[in-house]
Each structure stands twice: as structure tokens, then as C-alpha cells.
C-alpha positions as CSV (number, residue, x, y, z in Angstrom):
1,X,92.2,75.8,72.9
2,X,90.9,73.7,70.5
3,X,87.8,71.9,70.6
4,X,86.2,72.5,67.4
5,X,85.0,69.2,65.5
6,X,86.5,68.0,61.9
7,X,85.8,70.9,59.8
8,X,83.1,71.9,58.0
9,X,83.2,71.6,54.3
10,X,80.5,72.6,51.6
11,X,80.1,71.6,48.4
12,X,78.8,73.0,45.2
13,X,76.0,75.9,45.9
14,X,75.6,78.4,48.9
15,X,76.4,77.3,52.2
16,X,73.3,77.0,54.4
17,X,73.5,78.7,58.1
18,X,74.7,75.7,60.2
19,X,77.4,75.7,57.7
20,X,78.4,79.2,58.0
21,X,78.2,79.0,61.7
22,X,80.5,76.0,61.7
23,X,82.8,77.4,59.8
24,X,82.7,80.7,61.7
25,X,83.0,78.3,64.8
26,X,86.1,76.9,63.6
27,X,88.1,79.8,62.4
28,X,87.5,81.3,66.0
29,X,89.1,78.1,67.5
30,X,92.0,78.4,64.7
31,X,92.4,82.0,65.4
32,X,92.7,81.3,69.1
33,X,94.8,78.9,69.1
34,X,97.5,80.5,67.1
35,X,97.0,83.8,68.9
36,X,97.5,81.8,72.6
37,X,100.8,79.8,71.1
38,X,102.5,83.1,68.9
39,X,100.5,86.3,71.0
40,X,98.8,88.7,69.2
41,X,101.3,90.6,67.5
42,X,103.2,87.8,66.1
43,X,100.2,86.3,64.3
44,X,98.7,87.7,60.9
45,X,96.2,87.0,58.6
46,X,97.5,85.0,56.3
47,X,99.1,82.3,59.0
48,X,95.0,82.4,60.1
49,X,94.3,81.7,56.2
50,X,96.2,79.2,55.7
51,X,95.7,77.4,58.9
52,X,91.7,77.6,59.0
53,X,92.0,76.7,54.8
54,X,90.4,80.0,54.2
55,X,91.0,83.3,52.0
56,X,91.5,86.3,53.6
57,X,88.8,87.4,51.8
58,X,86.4,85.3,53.3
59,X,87.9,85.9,56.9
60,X,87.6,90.0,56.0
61,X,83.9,89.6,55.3
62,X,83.7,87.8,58.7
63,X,85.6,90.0,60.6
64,X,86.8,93.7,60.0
65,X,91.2,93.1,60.7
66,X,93.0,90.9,62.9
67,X,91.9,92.8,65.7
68,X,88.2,92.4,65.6
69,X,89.0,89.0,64.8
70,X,91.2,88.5,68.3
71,X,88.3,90.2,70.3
72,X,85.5,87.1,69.0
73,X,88.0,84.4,69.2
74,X,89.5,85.5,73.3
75,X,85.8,86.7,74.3
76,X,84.5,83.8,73.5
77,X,86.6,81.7,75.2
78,X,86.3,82.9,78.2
79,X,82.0,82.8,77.7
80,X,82.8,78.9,77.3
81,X,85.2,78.6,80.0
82,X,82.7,81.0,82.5
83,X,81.3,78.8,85.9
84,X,77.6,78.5,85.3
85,X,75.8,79.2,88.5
86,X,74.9,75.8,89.0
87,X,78.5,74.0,89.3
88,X,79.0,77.2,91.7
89,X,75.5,76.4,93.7
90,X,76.5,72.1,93.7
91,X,79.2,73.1,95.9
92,X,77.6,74.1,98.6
93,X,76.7,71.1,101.2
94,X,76.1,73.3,104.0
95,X,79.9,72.9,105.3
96,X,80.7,76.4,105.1
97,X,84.8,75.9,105.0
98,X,84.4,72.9,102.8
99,X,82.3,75.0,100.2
100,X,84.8,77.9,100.3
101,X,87.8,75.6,99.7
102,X,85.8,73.4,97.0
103,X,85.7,77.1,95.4
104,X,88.7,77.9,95.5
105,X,90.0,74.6,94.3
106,X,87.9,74.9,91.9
107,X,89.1,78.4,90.6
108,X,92.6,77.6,90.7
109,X,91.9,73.7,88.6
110,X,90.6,76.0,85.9
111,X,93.5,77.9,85.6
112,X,95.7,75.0,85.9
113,X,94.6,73.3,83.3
114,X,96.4,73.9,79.7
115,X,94.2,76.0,78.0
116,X,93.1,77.4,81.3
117,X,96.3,78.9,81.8
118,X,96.9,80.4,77.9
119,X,93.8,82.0,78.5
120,X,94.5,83.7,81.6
121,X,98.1,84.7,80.1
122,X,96.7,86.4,77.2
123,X,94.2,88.1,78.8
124,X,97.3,89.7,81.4
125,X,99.5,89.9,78.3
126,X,96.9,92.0,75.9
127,X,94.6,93.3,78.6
128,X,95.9,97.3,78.5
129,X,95.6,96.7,74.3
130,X,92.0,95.2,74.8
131,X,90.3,95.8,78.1
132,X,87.2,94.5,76.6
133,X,88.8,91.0,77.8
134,X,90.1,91.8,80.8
135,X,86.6,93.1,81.8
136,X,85.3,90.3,80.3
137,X,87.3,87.7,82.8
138,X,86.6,89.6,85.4
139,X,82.8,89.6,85.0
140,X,82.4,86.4,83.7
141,X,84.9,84.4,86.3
142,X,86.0,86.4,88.9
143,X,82.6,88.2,89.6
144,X,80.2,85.3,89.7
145,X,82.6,83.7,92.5
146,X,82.4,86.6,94.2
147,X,78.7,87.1,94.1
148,X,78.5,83.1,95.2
149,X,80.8,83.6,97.7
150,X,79.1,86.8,99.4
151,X,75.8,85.0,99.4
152,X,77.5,81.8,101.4
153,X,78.8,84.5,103.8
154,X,75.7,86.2,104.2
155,X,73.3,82.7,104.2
156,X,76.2,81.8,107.2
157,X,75.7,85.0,109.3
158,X,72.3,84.8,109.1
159,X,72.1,81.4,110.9
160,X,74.8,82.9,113.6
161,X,77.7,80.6,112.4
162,X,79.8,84.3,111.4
163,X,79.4,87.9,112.5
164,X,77.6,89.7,110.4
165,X,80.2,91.5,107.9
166,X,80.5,93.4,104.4
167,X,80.0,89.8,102.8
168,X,81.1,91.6,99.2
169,X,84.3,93.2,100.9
170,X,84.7,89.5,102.7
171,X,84.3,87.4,99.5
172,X,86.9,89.7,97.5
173,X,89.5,89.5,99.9
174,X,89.0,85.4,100.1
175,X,89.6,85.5,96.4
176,X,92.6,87.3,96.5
177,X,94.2,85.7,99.1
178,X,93.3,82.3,98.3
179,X,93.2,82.1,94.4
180,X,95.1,85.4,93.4
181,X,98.3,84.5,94.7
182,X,98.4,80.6,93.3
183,X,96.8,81.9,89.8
184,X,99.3,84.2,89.8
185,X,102.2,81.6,90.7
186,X,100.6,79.5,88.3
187,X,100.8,82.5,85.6
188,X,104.9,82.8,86.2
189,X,105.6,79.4,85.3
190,X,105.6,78.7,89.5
191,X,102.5,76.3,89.9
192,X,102.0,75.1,93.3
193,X,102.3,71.2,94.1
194,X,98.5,69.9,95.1
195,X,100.2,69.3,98.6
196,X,100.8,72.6,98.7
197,X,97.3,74.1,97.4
198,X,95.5,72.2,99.4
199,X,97.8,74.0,102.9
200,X,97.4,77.3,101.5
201,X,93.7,76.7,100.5
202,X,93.0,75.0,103.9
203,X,95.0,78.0,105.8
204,X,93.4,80.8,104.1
205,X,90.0,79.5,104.8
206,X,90.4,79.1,108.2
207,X,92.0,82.3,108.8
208,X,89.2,84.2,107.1
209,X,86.3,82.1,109.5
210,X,88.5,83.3,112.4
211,X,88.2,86.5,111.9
212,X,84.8,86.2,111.1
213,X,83.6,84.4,113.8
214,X,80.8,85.6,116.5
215,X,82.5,87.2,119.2
């Protein structure tokens, strides 16, 4: 997951904060990527050193052992790739089975893409060691859509369109049945042609609307 810009380096004299925090930036991106191509237990220190041109010194003083290290680098990638509220809101044109699938497609893009999907491999891979991540996915991906989705629900039984409902309970299941079962396709090396995403998507939301619809 790299995306870090040339790297930072000082010269003569103390480095001043942006320079710390660059280099701090960069070593998480380094870190990352070698724990998403190796996994966690495969990669040391000293690969991280030499990679990042750093002393394990230096990397100590930022960060405790190669597990505190993990933590910052995994947490904060899934902080950058989180859905800000907006790109969930810019959805929504009032076409209540176009937003939902928009959503969904959405959802599953992000894990198709490459770093999209070593993300969401590490995080099933090393969740049980740190469930600080796995918490952390859930709350910062899977929650928000959720939340989104339960207000769309709830905006759309208001105005009559569906029967009133447990709009929480409603949204969950959407996301499991439409995203769950393609991420985790996706996941096993079993990625879904866009022919077929877009049938399954398409099928899921209508079958959820028809059994939420006035009666």
C-alpha cells in the first residue's frame, strides 16, 4: 500500500517536526507494505530497517517491537481507506434501489482494488492476534455503511415508499447478503466478473425492497 512521496531526508542538525513526521509517515507505509506482501510473522525488524534505510534504533524509539509497529502501520490504513460521510451522502439521488446498489458497488470496488484487498486479507489473517484491527474495520467501514444505509431505510419509510422496519437490523442484513458474500469471494482468490456483481447486486436489492414493501 504504498503511497508515501520520495523520502524524506535531513541533513546536518536536528530534524525539524515535518521532518520527523515524514519520516514516521514513510516507515508506516514501508512497514505496511512488507507486512501485507510477507504477513506478520514472516517480517522482522531488520527487513523494516533496511527497507525504510533506517536503524533499528531509530525505529525502537518510534515504536516499542514489531508489534506496536504493525498496529500504526494496519490501523492507519484502514483510517485512510475509511468512506467519509460525504462520498456515502453523494450517493443518494433519491432512487432508493439505485443508492443501495451504488453502495454496495461501492463497497465491494474498495475491496477489489489491490491494496483494497491486502488490507482486508490481513485484517481476516491477524484479526484473533490483534482485534484492535478487526474492530477497527468494522467501525470505520462496515459501520458507517450501515448507519448510512439505516438512515436511507428509515428517510424511505417515512415518505411511505417501505414498511416501517428495524432499519439497523435491515441495513445489516443488505450488507451481508450483498457485499459479504462477493468480499468474501473476492478474499479466496474467487472475484466475481462485473457482469456478475452487477446480477447479484441488482438481485439482492430487489429482493430486500420486496420484502420491505407496504403491504
Amino acid at each position: 500500500m504504498t503511497g508515501a512521496g520520495p523520502s524524506v531526508r535531513r541533513g546536518a542538525g536536528r530534524p525539524t517536526r515535518e521532518q520527523a513526521e515524514a519520516r514516521n509517515e514513510e516507515l508506516l507505509d514501508t512497514a505496511l507494505d512488507l507486512f501485507l506482501e510477507h504477513g506478520y510473522e514472516t517480517v522482522t525488524m531488520e527487513m523494516i530497517a533496511a527497507r525504510v534505510g533506517m536503524t533499528k534504533r531509530t525505529i525502537y524509539a518510534r515504536h516499542s517491537d514489531k508489534a506496536s509497529l504493525f498496529l500504526a502501520a494496519v490501523l492507519r490504513a484502514i483510517e485512510r481507506q475509511a468512506l467519509p460521510r460525504e462520498a456515502l451522502e453523494a450517493l443518494d439521488d433519491g432512487d432508493l434501489a439505485g443508492t443501495l446498489e451504488a453502495v454496495a458497488r461501492l463497497r465491494i470496488d474498495q475491496v477489489m482494488t489491490p491494496d483494497g484487498l491486502r488490507l482486508q486479507r490481513i485484517i481476516n489473517t491477524e484479526g484473533y492476534r490483534f482485534p484492535e484491527i478487526f474492530v477497527a474495520g468494522y467501525e470505520l467501514s462496515t459501520a458507517r455503511v450501515v448507519e448510512f444505509v439505516a438512515g436511507v431505510l428509515d428517510r424511505a419509510a417515512a415518505r411511505g415508499r417501505i414498511a416501517p422496519t428495524d432499519s439497523d437490523q435491515a441495513a445489516r442484513a443488505f450488507m451481508s447478503m450483498v457485499v459479504g458474500g462477493q468480499v468474501r469471494a473476492i478474499v479466496a482468490g474467487r472475484p466475481p466478473t462485473p457482469e456478475q456483481i452487477e446480477k447479484r447486486v441488482g438481485f439482492t436489492v430487489r429482493l430486500l425492497l420486496d420484502g420491505l414493501r407496504p403491504r
